[in-house]
N, C-alpha and C positions, 0 to 999 in steps of 0.2 A: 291364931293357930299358925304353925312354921309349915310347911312344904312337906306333905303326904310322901310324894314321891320323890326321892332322890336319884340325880345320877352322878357319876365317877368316872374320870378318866382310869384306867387298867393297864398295867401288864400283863398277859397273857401267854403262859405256857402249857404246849397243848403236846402230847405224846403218844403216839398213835402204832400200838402193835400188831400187827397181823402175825396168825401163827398156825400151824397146821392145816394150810388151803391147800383142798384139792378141786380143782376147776375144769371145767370144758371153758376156752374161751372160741369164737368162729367170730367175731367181726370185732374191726379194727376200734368201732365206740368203745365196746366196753374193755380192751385191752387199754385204751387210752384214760382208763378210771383209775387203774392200778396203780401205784403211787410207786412202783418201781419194776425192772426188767425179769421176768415171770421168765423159767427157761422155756426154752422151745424144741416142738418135736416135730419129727418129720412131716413135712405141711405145712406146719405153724400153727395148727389147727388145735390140737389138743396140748393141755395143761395137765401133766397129771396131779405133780403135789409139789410144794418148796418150801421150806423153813420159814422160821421166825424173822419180823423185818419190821425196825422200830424207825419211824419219823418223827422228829420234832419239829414243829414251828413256835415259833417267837414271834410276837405281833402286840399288837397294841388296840385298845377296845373301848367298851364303854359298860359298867355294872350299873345298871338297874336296880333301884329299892325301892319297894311298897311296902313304906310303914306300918299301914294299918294291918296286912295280910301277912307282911311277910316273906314276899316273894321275892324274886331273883333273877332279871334276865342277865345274863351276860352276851352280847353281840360284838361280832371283829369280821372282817373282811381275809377269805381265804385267795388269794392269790397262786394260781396254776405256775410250777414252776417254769414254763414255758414264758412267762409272766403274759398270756394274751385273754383267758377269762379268770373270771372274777368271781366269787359267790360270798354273800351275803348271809351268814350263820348267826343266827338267833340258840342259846340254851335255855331253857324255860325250868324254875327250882322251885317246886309248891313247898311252902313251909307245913302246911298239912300232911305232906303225901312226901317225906323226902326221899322213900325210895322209889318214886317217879322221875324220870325229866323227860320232858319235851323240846327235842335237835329242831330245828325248822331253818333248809336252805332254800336261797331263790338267786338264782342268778345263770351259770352256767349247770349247775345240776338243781332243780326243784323237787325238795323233798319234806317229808313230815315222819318224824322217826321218832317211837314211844320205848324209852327204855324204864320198864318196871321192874325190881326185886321178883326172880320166880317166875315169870310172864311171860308170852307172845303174842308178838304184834305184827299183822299183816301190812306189807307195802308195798303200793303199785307203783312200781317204774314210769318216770317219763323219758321223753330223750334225753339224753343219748344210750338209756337204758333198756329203749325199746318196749317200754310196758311188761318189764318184767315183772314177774311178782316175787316177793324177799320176804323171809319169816324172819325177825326178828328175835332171838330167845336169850332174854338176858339172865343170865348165873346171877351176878350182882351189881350194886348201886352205893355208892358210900358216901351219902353227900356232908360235906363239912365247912358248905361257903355259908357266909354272913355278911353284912351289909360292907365289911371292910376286906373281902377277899377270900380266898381258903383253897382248896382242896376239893375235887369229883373225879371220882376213878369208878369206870363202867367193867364190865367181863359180861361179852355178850358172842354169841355165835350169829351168822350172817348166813341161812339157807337159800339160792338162788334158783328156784324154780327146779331143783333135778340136777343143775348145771354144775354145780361145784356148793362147796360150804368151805366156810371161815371162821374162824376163832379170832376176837379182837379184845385187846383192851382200849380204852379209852380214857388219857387221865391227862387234866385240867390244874392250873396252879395260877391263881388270881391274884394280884396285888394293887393296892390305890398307888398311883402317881403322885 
């Protein structure tokens, strides 16, 4: 019998939308999550709301396959543009369940994020999050990767305790090296 599980080195392109956030932000942690300059009002204190604002990263990785199941990790090292923390991001694709996945980071931010078709999932914050708690309420799920690559595009909203909510896409382009 040949090798169950397979892995793959990857291309990975990753395209990351924010869109109709209105936030309180008050400490300088979670300003420093934002993946870009939020305007500011008298204080600094309050965020009311700001446009659409798309990142892409380009990275390099490693796909995961369990033959017998079907599954799919794909994991790649997210690097702070700062370049001084690092985290560690796992995507987790049940062939069963393909409008689930399972995000799981560890590094500078530790977290475990359930994006289901239709669904909401609670998540407790650590630092530099402060133990907040975040409703996760994903719209939709389109998963189209297989053993050789593909395609994951999430539409999910980001509720923060009271503190502000967000609207995100989330969309994934996987290729073998």
């Amino acid at each position: 019998m040949g090798n169950r599980k397979r892995e793959y080195p990857v291309k990975i392109r990753i395209n990351r939308t924010l869109q109709n956030i209105e936030m309180l932000i008050e400490t300088e942690d979670i300003r420093s999550l934002i993946p870009f300059d939020p305007p500011e009002t008298e204080g600094g204190a309050i965020h009311k709301s700001w446009n659409k604002k798309s990142v892409e990263i380009v990275t390099e990785g490693t796909l995961h396959y369990d033959k017998p199941g079907g599954n799919i990790i794909i994991s790649y090292e997210e690097i702070e543009p700062a370049g001084l923390e690092t985290t560690h991001t796992s995507i987790i694709l049940s062939k069963k369940n393909q409008g689930c996945i399972t995000m799981l980071k560890y590094g500078h931010v530790n977290s475990q994020i359930i994006f289901e078709n239709g669904l909401r999932h609670y998540i407790m914050g650590e630092p530099p999050l402060g133990g907040a708690t975040m409703c996760v309420s994903t719209k939709s799920v389109d998963n189209c990767m297989d053993e050789n690559g593909g395609g994951l595009n999430i539409d999910y909203a980001v509720d923060f305790s009271g503190a502000g909510r967000e609207q995100n896409s989330f969309n994934i382009d996987v290729k073998r090296i």
